[in-house]
DRENLO-162028 format. One record per residue: residue number from 1; residue in three letters; z, y, x of N, C-alpha, C in turn. Coordinates in pm, whole numbers, plus 50000, padded with zeros to 5 digits. Each point is the difference from the previous one (the first is absolute). Layout:
// DRENLO-162028
k:NUM, r:Ala, nz:Z, ny:Y, nx:X, caz:Z, cay:Y, cax:X, cz:Z, cy:Y, cx:X
...
// end
This chain:
// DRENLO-162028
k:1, r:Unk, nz:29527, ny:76586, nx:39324, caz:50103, cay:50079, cax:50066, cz:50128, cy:50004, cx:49915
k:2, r:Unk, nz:49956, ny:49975, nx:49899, caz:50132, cay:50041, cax:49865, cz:50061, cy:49897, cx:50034
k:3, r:Unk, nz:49956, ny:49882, nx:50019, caz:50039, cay:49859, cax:49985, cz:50095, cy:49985, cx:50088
k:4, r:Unk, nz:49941, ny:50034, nx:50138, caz:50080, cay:50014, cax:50144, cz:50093, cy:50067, cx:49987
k:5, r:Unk, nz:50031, ny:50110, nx:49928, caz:50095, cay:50108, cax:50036, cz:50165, cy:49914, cx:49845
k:6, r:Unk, nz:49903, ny:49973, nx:49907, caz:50102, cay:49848, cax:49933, cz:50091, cy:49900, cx:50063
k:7, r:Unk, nz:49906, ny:49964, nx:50062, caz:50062, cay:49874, cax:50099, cz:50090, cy:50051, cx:50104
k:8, r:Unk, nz:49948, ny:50089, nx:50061, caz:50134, cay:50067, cax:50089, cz:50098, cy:50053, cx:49964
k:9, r:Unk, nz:49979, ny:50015, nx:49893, caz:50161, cay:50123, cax:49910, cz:50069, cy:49842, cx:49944
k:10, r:Unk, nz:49946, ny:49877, nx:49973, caz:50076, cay:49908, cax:49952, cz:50048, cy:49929, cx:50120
k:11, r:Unk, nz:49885, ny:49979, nx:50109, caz:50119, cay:49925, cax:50081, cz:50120, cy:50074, cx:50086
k:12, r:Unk, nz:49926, ny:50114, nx:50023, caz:50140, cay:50110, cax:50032, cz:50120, cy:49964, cx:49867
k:13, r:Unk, nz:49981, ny:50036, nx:49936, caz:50126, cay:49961, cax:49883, cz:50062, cy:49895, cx:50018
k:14, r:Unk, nz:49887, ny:49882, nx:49987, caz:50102, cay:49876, cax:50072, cz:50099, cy:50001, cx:50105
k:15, r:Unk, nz:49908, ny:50059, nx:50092, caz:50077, cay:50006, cax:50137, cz:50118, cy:50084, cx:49985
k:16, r:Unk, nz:49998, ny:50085, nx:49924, caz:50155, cay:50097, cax:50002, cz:50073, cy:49956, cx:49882
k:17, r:Unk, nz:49988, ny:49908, nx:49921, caz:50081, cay:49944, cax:49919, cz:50048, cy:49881, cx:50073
k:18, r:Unk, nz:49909, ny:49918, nx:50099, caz:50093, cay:49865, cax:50105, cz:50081, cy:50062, cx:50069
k:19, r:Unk, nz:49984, ny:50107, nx:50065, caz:50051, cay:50048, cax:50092, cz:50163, cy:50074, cx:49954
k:20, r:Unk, nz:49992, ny:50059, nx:49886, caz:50122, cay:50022, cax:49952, cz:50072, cy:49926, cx:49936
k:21, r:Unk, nz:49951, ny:49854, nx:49960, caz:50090, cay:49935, cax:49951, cz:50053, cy:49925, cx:50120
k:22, r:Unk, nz:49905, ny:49995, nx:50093, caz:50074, cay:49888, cax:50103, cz:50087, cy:50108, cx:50132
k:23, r:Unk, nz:50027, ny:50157, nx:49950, caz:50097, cay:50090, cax:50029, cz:50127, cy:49996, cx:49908
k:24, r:Unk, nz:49993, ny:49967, nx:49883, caz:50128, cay:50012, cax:49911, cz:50064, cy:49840, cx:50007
k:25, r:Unk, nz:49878, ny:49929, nx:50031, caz:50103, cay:49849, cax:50020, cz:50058, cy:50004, cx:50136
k:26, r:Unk, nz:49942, ny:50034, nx:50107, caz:50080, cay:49993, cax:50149, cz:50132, cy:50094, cx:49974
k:27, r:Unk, nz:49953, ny:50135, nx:49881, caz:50157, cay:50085, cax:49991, cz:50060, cy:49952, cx:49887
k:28, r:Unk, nz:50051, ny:49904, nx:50003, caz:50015, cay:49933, cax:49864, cz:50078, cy:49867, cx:50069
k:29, r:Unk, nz:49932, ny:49965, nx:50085, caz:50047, cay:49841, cax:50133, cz:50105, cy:50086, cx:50069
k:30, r:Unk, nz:49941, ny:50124, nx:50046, caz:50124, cay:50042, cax:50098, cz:50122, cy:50078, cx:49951
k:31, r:Unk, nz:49992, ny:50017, nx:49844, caz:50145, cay:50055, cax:49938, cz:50054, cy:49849, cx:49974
k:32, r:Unk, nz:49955, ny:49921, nx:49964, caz:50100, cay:49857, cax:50013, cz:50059, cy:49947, cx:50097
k:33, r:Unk, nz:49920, ny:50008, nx:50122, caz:50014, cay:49925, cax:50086, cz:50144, cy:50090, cx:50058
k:34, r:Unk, nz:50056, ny:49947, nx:50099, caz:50139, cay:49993, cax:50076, cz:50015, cy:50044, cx:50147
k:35, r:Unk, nz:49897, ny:50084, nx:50013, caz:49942, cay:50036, cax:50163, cz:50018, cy:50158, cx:50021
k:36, r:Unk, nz:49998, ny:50031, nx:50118, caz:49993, cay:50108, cax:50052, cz:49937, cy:50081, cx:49913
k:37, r:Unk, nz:49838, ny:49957, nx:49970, caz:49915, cay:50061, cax:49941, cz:50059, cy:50067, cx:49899
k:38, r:Unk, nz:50061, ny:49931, nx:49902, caz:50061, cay:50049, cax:49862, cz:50091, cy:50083, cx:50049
k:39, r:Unk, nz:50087, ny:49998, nx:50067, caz:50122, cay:50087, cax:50020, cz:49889, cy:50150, cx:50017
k:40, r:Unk, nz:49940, ny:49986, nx:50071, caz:49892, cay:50113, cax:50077, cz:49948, cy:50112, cx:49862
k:41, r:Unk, nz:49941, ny:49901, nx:49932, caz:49926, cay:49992, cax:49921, cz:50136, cy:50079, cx:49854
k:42, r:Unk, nz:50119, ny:49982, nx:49961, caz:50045, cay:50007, cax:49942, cz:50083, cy:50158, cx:50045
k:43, r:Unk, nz:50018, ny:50034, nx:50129, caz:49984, cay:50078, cax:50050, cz:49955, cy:50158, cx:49985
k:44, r:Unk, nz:49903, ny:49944, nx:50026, caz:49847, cay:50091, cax:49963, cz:50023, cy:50068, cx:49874
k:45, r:Unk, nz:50024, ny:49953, nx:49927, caz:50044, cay:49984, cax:49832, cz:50102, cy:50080, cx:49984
k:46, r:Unk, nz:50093, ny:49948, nx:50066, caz:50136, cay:50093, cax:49998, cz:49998, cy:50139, cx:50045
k:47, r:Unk, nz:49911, ny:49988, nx:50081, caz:50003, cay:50142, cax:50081, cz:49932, cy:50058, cx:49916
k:48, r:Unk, nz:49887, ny:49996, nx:49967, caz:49915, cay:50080, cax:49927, cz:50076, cy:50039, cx:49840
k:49, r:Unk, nz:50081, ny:49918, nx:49934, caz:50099, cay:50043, cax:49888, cz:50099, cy:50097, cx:50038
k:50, r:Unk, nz:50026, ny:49954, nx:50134, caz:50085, cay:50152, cax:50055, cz:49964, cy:50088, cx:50015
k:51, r:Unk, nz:49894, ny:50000, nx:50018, caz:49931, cay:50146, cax:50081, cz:49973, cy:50073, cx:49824
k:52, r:Unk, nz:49945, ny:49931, nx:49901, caz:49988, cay:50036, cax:49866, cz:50098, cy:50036, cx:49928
k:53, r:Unk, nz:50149, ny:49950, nx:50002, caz:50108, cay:50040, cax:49976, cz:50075, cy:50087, cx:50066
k:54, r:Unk, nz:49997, ny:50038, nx:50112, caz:50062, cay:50118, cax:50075, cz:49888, cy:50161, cx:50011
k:55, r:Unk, nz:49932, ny:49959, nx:49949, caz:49849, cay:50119, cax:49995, cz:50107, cy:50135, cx:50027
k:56, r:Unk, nz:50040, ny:50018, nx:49881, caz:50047, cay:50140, cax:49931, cz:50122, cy:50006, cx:50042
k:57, r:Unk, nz:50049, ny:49906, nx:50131, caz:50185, cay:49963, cax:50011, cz:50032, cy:50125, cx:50090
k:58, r:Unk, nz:50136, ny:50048, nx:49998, caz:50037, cay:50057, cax:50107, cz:50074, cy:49870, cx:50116
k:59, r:Unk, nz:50039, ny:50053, nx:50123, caz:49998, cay:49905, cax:50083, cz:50114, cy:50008, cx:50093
k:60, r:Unk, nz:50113, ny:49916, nx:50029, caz:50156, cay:50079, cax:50028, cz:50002, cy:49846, cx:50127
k:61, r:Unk, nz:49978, ny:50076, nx:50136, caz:50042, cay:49917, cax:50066, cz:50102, cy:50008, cx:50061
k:62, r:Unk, nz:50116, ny:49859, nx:50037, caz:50070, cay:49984, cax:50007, cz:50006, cy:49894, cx:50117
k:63, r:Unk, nz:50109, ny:50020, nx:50069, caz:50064, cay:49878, cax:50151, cz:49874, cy:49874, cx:49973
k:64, r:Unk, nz:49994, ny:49925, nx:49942, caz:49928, cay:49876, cax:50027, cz:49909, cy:49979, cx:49857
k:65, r:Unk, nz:50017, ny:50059, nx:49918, caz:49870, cay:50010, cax:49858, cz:49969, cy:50117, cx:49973
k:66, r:Unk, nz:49898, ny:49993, nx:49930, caz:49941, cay:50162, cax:49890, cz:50009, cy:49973, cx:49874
k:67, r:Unk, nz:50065, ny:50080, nx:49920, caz:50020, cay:49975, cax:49847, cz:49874, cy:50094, cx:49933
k:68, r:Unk, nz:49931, ny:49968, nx:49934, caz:49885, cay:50040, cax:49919, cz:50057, cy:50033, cx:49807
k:69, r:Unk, nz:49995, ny:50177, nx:49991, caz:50051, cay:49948, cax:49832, cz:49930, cy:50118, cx:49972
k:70, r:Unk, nz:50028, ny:50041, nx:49881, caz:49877, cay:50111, cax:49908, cz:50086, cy:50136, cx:50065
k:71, r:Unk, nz:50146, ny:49938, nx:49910, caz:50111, cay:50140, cax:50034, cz:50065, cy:49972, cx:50064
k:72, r:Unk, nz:50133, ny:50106, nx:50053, caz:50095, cay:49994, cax:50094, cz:50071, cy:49888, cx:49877
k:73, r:Unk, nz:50033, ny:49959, nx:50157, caz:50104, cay:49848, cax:49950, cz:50156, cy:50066, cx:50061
k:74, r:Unk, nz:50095, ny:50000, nx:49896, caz:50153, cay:50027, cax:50059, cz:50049, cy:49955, cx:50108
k:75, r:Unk, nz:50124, ny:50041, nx:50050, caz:50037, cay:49948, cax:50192, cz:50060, cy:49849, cx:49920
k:76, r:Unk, nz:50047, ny:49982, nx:49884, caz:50123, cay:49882, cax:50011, cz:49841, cy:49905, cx:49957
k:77, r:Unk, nz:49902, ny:49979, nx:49959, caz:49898, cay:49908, cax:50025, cz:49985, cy:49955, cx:50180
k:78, r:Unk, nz:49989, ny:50119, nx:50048, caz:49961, cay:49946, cax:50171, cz:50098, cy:49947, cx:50071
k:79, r:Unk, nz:50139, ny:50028, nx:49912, caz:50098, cay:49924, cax:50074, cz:49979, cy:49845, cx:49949
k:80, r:Unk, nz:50027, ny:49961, nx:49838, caz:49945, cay:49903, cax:49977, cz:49907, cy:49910, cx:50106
k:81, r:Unk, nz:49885, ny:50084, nx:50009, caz:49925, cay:49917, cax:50082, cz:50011, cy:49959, cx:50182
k:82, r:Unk, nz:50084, ny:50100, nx:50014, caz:50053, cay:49983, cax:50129, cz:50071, cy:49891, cx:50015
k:83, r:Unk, nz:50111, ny:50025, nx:49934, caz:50082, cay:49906, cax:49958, cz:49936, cy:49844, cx:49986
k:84, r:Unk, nz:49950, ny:49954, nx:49916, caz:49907, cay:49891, cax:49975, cz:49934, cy:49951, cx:50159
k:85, r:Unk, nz:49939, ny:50085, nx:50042, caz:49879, cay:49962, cax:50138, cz:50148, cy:49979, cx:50048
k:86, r:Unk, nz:50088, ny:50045, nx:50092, caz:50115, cay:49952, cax:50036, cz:50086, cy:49879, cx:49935
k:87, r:Unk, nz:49995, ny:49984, nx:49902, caz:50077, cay:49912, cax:49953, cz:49888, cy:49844, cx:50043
k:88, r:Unk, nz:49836, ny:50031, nx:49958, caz:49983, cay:49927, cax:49998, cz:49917, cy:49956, cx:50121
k:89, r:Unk, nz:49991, ny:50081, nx:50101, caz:50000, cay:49915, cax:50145, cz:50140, cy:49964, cx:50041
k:90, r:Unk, nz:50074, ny:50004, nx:49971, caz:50126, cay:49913, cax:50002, cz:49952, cy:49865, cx:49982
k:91, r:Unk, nz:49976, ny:49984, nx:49883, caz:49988, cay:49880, cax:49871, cz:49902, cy:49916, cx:50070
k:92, r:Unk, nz:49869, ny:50101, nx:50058, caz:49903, cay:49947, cax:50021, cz:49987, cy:49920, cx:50152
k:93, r:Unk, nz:50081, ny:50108, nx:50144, caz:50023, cay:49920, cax:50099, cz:50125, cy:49861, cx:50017
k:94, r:Unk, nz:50070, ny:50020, nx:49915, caz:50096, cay:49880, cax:49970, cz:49894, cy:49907, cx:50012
k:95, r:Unk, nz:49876, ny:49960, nx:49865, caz:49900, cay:49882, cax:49971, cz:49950, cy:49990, cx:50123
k:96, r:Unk, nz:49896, ny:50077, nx:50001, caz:49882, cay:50007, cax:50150, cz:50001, cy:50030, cx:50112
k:97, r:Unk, nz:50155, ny:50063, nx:50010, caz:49985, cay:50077, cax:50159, cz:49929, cy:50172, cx:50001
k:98, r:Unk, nz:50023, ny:50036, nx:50084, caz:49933, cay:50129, cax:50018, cz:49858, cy:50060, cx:49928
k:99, r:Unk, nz:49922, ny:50052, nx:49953, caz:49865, cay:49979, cax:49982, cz:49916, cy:50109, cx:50074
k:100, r:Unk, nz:49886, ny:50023, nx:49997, caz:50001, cay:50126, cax:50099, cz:49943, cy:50126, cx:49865
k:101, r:Unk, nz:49981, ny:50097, nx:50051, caz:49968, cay:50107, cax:49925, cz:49902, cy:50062, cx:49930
k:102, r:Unk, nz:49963, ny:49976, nx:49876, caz:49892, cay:50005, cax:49924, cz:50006, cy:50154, cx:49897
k:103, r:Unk, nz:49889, ny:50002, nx:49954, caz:49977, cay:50137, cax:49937, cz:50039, cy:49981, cx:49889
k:104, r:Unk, nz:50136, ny:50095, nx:49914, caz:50015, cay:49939, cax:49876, cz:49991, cy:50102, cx:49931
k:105, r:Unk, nz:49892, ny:50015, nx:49903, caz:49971, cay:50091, cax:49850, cz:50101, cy:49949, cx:49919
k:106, r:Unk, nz:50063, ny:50136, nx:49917, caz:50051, cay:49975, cax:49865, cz:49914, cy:50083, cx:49927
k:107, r:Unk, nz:49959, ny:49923, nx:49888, caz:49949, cay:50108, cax:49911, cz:50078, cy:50025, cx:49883
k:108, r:Unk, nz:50044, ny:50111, nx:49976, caz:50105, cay:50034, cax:49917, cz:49935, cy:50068, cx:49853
k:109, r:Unk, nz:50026, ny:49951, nx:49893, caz:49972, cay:50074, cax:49859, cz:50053, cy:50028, cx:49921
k:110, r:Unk, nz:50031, ny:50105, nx:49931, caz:50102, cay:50086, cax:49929, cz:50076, cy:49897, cx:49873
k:111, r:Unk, nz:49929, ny:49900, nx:49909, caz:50026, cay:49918, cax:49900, cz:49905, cy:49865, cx:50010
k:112, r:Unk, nz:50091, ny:49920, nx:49900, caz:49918, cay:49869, cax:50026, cz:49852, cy:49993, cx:49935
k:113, r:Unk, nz:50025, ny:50084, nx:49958, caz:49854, cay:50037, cax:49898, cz:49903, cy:50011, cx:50083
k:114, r:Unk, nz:50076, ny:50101, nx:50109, caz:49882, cay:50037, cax:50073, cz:49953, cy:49942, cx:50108
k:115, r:Unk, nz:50090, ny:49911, nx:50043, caz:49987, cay:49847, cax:50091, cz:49877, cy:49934, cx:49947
k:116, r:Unk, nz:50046, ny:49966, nx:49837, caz:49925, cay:49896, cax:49970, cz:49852, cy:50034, cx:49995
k:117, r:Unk, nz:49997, ny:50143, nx:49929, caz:49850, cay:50065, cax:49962, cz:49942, cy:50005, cx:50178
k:118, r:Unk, nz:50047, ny:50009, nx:50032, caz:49955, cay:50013, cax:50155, cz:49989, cy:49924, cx:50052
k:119, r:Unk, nz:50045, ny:49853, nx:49994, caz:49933, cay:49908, cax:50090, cz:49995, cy:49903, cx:49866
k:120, r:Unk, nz:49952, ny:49995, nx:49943, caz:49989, cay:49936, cax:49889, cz:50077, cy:49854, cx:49946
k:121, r:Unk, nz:50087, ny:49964, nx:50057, caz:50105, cay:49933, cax:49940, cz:50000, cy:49971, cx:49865
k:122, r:Unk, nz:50004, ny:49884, nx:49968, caz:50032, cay:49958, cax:49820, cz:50090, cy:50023, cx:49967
k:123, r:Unk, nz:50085, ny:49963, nx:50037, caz:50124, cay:49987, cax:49938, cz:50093, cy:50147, cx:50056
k:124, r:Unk, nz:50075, ny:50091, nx:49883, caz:50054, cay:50099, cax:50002, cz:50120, cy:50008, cx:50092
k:125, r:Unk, nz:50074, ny:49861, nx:49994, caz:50100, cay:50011, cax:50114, cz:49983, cy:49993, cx:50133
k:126, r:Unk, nz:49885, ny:49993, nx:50032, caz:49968, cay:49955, cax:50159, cz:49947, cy:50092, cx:50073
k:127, r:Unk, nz:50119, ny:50061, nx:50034, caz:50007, cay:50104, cax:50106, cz:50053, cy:50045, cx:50099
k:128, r:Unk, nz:49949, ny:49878, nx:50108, caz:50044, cay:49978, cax:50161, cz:49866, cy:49916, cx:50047
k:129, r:Unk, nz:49951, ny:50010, nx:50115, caz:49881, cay:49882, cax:50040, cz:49967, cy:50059, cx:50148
k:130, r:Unk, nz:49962, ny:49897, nx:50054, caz:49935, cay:50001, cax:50151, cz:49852, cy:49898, cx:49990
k:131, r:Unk, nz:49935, ny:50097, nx:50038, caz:49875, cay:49938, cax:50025, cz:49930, cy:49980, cx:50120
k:132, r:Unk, nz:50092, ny:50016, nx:50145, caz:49924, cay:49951, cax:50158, cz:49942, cy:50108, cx:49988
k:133, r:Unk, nz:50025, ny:50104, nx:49971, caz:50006, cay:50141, cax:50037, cz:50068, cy:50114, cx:49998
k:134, r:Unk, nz:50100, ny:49971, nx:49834, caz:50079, cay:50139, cax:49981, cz:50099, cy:49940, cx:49936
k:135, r:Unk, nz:50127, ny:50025, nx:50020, caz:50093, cay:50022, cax:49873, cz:49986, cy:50049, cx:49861
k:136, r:Unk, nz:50008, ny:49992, nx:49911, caz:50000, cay:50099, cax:49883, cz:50127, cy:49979, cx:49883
k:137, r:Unk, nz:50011, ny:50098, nx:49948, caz:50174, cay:50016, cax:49935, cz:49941, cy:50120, cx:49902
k:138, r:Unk, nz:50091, ny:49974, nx:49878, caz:49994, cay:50122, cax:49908, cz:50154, cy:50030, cx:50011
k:139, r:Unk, nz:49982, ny:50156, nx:50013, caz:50185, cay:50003, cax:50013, cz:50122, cy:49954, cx:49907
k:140, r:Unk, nz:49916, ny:49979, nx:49887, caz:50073, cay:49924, cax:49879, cz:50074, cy:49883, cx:50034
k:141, r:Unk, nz:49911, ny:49908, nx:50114, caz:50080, cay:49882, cax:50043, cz:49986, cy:49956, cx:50186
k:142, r:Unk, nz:50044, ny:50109, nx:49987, caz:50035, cay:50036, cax:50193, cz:50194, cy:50004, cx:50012
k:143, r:Unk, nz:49971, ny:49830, nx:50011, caz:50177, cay:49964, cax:50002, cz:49966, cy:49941, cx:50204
k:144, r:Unk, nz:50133, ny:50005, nx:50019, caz:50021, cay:49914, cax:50121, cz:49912, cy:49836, cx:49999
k:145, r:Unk, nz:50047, ny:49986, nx:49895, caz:49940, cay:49822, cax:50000, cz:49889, cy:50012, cx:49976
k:146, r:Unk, nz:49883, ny:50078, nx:49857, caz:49884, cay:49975, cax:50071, cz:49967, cy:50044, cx:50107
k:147, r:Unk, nz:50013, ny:50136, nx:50027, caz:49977, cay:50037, cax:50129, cz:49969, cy:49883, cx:50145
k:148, r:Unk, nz:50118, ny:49909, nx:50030, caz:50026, cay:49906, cax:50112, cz:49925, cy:49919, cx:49946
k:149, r:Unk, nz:49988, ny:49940, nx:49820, caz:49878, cay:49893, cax:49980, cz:49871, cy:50015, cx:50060
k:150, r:Unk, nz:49970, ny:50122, nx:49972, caz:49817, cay:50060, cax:50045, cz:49997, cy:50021, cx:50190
k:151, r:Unk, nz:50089, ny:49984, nx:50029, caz:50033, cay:50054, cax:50132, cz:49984, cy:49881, cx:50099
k:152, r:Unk, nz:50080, ny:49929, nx:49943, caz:50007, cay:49866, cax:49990, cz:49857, cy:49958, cx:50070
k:153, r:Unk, nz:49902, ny:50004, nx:49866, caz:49881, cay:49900, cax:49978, cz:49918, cy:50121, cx:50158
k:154, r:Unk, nz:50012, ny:50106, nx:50015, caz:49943, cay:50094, cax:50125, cz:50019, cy:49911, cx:50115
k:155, r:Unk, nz:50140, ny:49998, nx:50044, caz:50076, cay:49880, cax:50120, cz:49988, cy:49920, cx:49995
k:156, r:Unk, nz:49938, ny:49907, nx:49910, caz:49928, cay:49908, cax:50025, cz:49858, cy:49974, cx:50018
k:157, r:Unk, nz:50002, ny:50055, nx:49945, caz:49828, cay:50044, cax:50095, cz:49971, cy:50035, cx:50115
k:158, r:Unk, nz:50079, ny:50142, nx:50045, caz:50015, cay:50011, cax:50155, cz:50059, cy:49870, cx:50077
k:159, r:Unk, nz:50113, ny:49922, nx:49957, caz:50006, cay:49856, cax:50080, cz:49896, cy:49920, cx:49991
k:160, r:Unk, nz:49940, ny:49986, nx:49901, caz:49883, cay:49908, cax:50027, cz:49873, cy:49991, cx:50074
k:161, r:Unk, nz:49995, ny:50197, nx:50007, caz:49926, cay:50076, cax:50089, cz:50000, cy:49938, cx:50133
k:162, r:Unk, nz:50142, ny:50021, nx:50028, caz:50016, cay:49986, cax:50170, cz:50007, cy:49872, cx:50024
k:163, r:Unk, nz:50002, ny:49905, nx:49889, caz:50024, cay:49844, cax:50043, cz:49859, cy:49933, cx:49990
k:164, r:Unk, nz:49904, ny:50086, nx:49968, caz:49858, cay:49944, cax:49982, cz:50033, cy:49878, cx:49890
// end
């Protein structure tokens, strides 16, 4: 009986050690690969870092986005950003034409410090990014131009959206 109850705890083991490796290689094929899947898949990812980064956020919705930040953010930031989304569907229907209307998160953080500690970023200056889910900005470097850069990479996504 001892023997039997051996043999089943080892080939069970086998079986859940094939089985998870040939789960981390198919998720492993489909972050390379160039398909729907990955976008989907990368997604998923994004969202769930958002949902982890906005936990504790307060939540300020506005005409066509919601800005997500710890504290009150000043009025001449929301003009900034007004400003920018205007400037840069300008910029952006000039290229592509019209695009249609997508959900746009900013996630806003008081210093770059706290950008970086928060989404973990290497490098200390890098604090602007879009990930196919949210905006994010430390107010330290919430200029017009990055602003329309990160905005940018959003509108194109929604065009690519609608262009399949």
């Amino acid at each position: 009986m001892k023997r039997k109850v051996k043999r089943f705890f080892n080939i069970f083991l086998n079986a859940l050690i094939i089985i998870c490796t040939i789960f981390v290689i198919g998720i492993n094929i489909l972050a390379r690969s160039e398909n729907m899947g990955t976008y989907y898949l990368r997604r998923v990812v994004a969202s769930a870092q958002f949902l982890k980064f906005t936990k504790n956020m307060d939540v300020q919705s506005l005409k066509d986005f919601k800005i997500y930040s710890k504290n009150k953010i000043e009025s001449n930031y929301y003009k900034v950003i007004q400003d920018s989304i205007k400037m840069g569907n300008n910029d952006i229907n000039t290229i592509y034409g019209k695009t249609g209307i997508y959900p746009l998160r900013i996630v806003v953080f008081s210093t770059a410090e706290e950008y970086n500690k928060t989404t973990k970023k290497l490098a200390s200056y890098d604090a602007a990014s879009y990930d196919t889910y949210a905006l994010y900005f430390s107010l330290d470097s919430l200029t017009l131009h990055n602003f329309i850069h990160e905005y940018a990479h959003f509108k194109t996504e929604s065009f690519c959206k609608e262009k399949k």
